[in-house]
N, C-alpha and C positions, 0 to 999 in steps of 0.2 A: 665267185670273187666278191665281196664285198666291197661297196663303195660307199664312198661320205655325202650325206645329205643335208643341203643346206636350204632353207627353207626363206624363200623373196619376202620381203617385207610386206609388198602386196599382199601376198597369199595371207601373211599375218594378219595382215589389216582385216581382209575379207574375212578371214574366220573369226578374227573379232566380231567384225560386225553381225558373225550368226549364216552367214552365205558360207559361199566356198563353190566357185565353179567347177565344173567336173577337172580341169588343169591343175585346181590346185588339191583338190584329193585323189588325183592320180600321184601327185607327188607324195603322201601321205601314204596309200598302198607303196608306192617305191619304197619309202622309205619303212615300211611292213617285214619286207623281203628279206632286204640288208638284216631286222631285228631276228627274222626268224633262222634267215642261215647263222647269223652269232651263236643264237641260240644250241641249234643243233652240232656247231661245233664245239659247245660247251658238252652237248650231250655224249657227242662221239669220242673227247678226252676220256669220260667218264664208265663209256660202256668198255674201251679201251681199258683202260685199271680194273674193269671187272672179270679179266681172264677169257683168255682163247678156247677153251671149251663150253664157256655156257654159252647155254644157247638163243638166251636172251637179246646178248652183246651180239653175238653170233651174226643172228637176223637184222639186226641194228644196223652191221658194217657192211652186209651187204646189200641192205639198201642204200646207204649211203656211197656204196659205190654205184649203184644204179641211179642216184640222181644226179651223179657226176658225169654220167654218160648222159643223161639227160641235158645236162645242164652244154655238153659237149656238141650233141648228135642234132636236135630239136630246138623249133623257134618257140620260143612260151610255156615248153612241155616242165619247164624246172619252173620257170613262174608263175603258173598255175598251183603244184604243190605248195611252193612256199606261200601265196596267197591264200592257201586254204583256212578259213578257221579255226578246221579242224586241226591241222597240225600245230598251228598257236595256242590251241587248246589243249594240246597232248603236250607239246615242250614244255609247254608253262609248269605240267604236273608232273610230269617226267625230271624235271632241274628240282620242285620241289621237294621230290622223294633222295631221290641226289642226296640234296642237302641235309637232308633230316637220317640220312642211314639206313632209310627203309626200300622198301623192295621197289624198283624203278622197270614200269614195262615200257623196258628198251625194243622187244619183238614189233610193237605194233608200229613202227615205223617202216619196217618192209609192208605191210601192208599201204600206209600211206604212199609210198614208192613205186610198189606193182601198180594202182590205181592210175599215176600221172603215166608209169607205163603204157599201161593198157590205153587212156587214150590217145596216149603218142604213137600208138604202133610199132611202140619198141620192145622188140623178142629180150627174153628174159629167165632163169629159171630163180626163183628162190621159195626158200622154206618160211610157211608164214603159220602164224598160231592160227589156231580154230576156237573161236568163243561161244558157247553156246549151240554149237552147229551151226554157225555158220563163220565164213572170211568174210573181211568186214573190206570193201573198198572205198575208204573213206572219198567223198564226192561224187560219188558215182552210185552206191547200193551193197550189195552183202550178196554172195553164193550161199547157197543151203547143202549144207553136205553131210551124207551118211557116214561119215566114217567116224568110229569112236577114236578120235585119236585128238591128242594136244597140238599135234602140226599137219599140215597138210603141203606138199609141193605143189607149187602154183608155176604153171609155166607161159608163155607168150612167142609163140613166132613171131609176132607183126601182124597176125591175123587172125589165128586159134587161140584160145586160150582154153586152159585144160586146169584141173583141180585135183590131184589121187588121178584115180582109177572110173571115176563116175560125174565125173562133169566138163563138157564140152561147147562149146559156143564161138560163134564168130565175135570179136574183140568190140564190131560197131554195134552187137545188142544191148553190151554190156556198158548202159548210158542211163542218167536219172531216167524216170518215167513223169514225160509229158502227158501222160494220159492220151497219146495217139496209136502209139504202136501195141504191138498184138503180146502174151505172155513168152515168155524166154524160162523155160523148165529151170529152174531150183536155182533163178533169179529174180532178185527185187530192186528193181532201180530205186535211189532216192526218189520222192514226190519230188516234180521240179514245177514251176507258176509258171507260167511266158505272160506275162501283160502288154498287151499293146492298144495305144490310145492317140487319136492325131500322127501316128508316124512315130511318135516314142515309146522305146520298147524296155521293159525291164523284166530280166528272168533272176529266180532266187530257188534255190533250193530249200524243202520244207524238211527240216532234217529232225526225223525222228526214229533214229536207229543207232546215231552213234553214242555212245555214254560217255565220251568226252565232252561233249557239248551238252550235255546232262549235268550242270554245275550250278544250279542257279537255287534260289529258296523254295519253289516249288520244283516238283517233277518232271519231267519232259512226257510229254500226254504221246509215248512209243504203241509202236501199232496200230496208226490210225485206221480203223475200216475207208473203205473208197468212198467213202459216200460224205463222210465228215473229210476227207481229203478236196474232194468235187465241193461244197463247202468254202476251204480253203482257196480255190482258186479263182471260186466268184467273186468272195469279200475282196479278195487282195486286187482283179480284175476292178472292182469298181470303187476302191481307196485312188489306187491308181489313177481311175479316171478322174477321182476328186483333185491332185496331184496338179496330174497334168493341166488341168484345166483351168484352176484358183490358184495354185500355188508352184508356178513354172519352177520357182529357182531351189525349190526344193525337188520337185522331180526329176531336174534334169543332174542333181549330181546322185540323186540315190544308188543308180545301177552300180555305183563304185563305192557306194558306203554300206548299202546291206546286203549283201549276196546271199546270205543264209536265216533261215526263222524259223527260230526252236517252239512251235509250239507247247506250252505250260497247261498242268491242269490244277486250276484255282481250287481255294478249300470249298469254296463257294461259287455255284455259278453265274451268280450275279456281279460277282468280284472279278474286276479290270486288273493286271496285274503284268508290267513291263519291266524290262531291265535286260542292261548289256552288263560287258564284262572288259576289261582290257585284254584280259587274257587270248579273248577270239573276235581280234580285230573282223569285222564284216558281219560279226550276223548276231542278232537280237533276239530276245525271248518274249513273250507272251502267250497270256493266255485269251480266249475267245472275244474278238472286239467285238461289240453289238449291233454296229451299222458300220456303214462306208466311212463317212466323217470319222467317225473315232478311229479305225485303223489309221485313216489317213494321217491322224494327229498322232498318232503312235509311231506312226511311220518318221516323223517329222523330230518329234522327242528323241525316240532312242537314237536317229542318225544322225541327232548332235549329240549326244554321249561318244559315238563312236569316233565323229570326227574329232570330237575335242580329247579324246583317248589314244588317235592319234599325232593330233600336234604334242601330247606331254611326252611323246617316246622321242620327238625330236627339239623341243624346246622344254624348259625346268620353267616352271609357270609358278610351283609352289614347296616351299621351306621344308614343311610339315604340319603334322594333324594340325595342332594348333586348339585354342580352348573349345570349351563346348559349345554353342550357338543355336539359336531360332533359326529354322527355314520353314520358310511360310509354306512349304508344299510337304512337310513332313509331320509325324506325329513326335516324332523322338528327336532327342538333343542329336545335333551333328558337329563333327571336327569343322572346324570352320575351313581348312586345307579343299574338306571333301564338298563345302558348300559350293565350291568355283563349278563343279559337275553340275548340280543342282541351275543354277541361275543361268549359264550358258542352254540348260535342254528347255528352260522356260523363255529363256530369248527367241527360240524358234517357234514356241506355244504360240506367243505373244505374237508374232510374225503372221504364225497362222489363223491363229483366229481374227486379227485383221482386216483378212483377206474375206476369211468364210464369210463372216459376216453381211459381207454383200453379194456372197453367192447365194444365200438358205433366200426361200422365198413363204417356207409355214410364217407366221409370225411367232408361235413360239419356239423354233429353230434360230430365228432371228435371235431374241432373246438371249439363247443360251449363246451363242458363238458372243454377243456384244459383252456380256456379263462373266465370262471366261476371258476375254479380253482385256475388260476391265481390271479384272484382278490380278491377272498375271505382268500385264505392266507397270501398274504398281509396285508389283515385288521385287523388280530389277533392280530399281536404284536403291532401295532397301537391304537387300542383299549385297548390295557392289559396296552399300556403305562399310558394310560387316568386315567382308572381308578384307579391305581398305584400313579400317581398324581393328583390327586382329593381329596385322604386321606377320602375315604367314604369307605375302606372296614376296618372288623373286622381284626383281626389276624388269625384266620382261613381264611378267604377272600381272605386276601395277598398271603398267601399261594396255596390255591384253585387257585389264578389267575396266580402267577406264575408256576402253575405243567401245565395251559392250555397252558400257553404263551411259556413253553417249547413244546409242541406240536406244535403248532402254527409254530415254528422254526424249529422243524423237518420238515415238511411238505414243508419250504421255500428250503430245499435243494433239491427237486424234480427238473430234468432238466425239459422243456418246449420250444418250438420250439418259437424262436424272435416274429412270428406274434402275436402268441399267447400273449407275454409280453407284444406287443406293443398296442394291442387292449384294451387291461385288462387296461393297465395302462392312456392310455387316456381317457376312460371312466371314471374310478375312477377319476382323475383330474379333469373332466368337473365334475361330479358329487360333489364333493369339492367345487369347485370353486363358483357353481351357490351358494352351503349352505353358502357360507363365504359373498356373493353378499346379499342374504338375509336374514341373523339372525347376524349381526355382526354388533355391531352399536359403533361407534367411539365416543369422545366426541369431542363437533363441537368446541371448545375454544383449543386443540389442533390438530385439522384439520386446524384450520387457522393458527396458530404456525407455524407448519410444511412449509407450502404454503408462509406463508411470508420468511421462510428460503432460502427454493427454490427459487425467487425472488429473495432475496439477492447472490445465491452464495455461501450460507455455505453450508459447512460437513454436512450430518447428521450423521455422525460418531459423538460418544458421546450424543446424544441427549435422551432423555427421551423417554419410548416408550407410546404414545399415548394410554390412559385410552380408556377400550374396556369392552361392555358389549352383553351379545346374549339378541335376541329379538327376536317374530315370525314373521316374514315378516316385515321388516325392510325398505325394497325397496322392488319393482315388477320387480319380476326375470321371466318372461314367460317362462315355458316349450316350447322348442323351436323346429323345426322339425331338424335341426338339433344334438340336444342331441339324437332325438327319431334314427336316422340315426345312429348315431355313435355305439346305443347300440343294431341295429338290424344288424351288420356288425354280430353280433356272434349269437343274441338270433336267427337270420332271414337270416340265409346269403343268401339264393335261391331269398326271398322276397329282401334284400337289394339287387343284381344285380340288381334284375326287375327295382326297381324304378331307380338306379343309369342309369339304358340303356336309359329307359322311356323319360330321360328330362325334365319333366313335373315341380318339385319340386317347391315348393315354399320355395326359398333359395337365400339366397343374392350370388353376386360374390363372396365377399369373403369364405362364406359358401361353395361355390359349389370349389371355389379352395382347399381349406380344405379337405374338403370332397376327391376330387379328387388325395390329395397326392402333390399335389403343396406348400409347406410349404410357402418358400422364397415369392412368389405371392400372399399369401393368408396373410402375418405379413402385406404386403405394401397394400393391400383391407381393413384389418381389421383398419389398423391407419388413413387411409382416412375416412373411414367410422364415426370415431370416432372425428377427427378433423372437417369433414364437418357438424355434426348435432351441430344443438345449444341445444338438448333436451340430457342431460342424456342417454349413452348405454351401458346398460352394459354385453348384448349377444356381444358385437361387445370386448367386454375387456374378455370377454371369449373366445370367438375365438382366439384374439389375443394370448393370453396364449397357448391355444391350439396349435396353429399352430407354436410358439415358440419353444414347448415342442418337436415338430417334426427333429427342426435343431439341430445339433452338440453342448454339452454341454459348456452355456455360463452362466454369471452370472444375465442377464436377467431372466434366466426361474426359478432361482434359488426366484427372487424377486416379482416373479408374483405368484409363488406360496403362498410365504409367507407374502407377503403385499397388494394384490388385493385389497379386501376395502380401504385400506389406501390409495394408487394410485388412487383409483376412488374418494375419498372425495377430494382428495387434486388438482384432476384435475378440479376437479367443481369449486375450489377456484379459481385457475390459468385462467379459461375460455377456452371456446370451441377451441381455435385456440390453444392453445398448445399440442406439439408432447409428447401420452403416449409413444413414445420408449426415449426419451430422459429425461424426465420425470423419466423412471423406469432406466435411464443409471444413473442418480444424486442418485437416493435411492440404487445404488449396488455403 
């Protein structure tokens, strides 16, 4: 039966604010449930128009009668299924195929079905496909079975469960594997965590078997050996305890926000790489965090994606995509719609690091949480401004952003020790500057406008500002070692000495003065640099900004922040031998 859900204004507030007590994301699973029986009554119209002999439909209707009995016979045993991930993540792609004409596997929904069966101890027979060799029971593990065949009959007393002809088991082995109990022949329980920390407990299944939940830009890292599982269950064991212990009001609603974690395998192993989906409300992706704090913070990120994933299935927050846009946590233009994602999972950063910060006791652990800090609160009320003027949220929206953006501003009154500012805020500037270098395209009839002015000697006071549009990669902006430098002062500080003592660097002069804290030496490397090539540089007009940014407030850095492309188009007009400090002295 589906019911209406309306969501307390409280609740609104608090997810504003970036919280959400376990009360009010139990209302958000509720209201999960409701989306996903819609769903599968979309799906059952649809396997219904697809004819009483195949056998697709077939399996489809009769799991759907089994979770009618479910939904009838059992307390939880129907909302456990529709809670699952995994079925949000097979309907979402099941109604897609739907839609598009193409082949929809309507079957694996009996399997979805037998699973919340089997652990309700409700008898049952139906025909479910066989993938690979094996039946898959989504939440629970996979049967391994011999038999060459596309189906296999799955049955259920209440206590046996059978497969064909060669597989038999009592119904309570067939459960994730905690890593306690003993092997169960030609079964595999999902990896499942149990954490417990102070008396609070959170379990998550680590799922890497189902390929619905295999949806994300990298791969689902299937198969894990036991030993990179045991792995698994320490790091996540001691995030947890980071959680529990710094960051109470995020631990205490998680057990209801991520149930499931798809392990990812990055292209690279040094590469951190997170992300949910709306599709499979509960559970998160990533690949290998390095320590406990980073999980923890991952932990924290993706379970405000998830929450905020699910308040838009119950309140309209936002219009549409909306123009392209800066977000200070990305490399690429974003729909400004999709930036509300973005600033809400950096509100919980911001929360967290916080907190960390006075739990790290290395000093340069300190460092890094104050300096991560730093720059993530900064970006809130930057970000809230965006979307605010972009005119892409609802009126709920408006609102929702402004209760964040008022967080956002508490959190800027936090004191912070100057290096800590001064790190945060140069990083965030390079990290600008490059996006503005490459997605910001001018129109070339008033780049020459401009340049012919300059030439002449006029004002640009009064003048019309220069038609601007984002584009992806616009120019070739090289990730540079020094950006990677600048941002290992906090992520690296032990590794950033080494290399800074080392010498070795591959770093221009002006870089290495930069780098080095030479400001004044590093503006007079960086304009030579820039004057002596005849080829376009525009690491060498980042720098220069950078190393501006370092001297006593002038009206220069005020113009490199805000007109960087513009400078750099209009330098190309003027030719390689003109001075960009005199240049950016005419545009202030």
């Amino acid at each position: 039966m589906l019911t209406s859900h309306l969501l307390p204004d409280a609740a609104f507030r608090a997810l504003a604010a970036g919280a959400g007590p376990p009360a009010t994301i139990r209302l958000l699973r509720d209201a999960q449930l409701s989306k996903h029986l819609m769903l599968l009554h979309g799906i059952a119209d649809a396997a219904g128009a697809a004819g009483a002999s195949a056998a697709g439909p077939a399996a489809f209707r009769a799991g759907y009668a089994l979770l009618a009995e479910l939904q009838a016979t059992t307390a939880g045993g129907a909302d456990w299924l529709l809670g699952l991930p995994h079925l949000g993540s097979w309907a979402h792609d099941c109604l897609i195929h739907v839609e598009q004409g193409s082949a929809a596997d309507f079957a694996h929904f009996a399997c979805l079905a037998a699973a919340a069966a089997i652990r309700g101890g409700i008898g049952f027979e139906l025909d479910v496909p066989v993938r690979e060799g094996r039946v898959l029971l989504p939440g629970l593990g996979f049967i391994r079975v011999a038999e060459d065949s596309a189906w296999i009959r799955l049955c259920c007393d209440g206590e046996q469960v059978t497969a064909g002809a060669h597989f038999r088991a009592g119904r309570q082995y067939l459960v994730p594997d905690d890593g306690s109990g003993g092997p169960v022949p030609q079964w595999s329980g999902t990896p499942l965590i149990r954490a417990v920390t102070d008396g609070l407990a959170w379990q998550v299944l680590l799922e890497t078997g189902d390929s619905y939940l295999d949806r994300y830009t990298l791969p689902m890292a299937a198969g894990l050996p036991a030993e990179d599982v045991r792995h698994w269950r320490q790091r996540a064991q001691s995030a947890w305890q980071v959680l529990v212990r710094h960051h109470r009001w995020a631990a205490e609603a998680l057990p209801d926000v991520v149930s499931v974690i798809v392990p990812l395998t990055p292209h690279n192993e040094t590469d951190l790489v997170s992300v949910t989906t709306p599709a499979a409300f509960g559970a998160i992706a990533t690949s290998w965090p390095p320590d406990p704090v980073t999980m923890a913070e991952t932990l924290v990120h993706e379970g405000q994606h998830v929450k905020l994933c699910g308040l838009l299935d119950m309140v309209s927050l936002v219009t549409s995509g909306g123009e392209k846009v800066y977000a200070p946590w990305r490399q690429d233009p974003r729909p400004a719609g999709g930036l509300l994602q973005g600033v809400y999972a950096h509100l919980g950063i911001a929360r967290f690091w916080n907190a960390q910060r006075h739990a790290e006791t290395d000093s340069d652990d300190i460092l890094r949480a104050q300096v991560h800090f730093a720059r993530w609160r900064s970006m809130i009320d930057q970000a809230a401004q965006t979307l605010l003027r972009t005119d892409c949220l609802t009126p709920a929206g408006v609102r929702f952003v402004n209760l964040l953006r008022a967080q956002g501003q508490q959190l800027e009154t936090e004191p912070l020790p100057g290096e800590a500012q001064e790190i945060s805020r140069q990083a965030a500037l390079d990290h600008l500057l490059t996006w503005q270098l490459r997605h910001v395209v001018i129109d070339t009839a008033d780049v020459a406008s401009v340049a012919a002015a300059c030439r002449r000697g006029e004002s640009v006071r009064g003048r019309t500002r220069p038609r601007t549009r984002i584009e992806a990669d616009t120019r070739k902006v090289e990730a540079s070692v020094r950006s990677r430098l600048l941002n290992m002062r906090y992520l690296a500080p032990a590794r950033y000495r080494e290399l800074c003592a080392d010498g070795t660097l591959a770093l221009s002069e002006a870089d290495r003065l930069l780098v080095g804290g030479q400001a004044q030496a590093a503006v007079r490397a960086y304009r030579d640099e820039i004057t002596a090539s005849a080829d376009p540089r525009p690491d060498a007009w980042i720098g220069l900004a950078l190393a501006l940014d370092l001297l006593p407030s002038s009206p220069l850095q005020r113009v490199f922040a805000a007109e960087l492309p513009l400078m750099f188009e209009v330098h190309g007009c003027l030719g390689d031998r003109a001075d960009p400090l005199d240049l950016a002295s005419w545009f202030a």
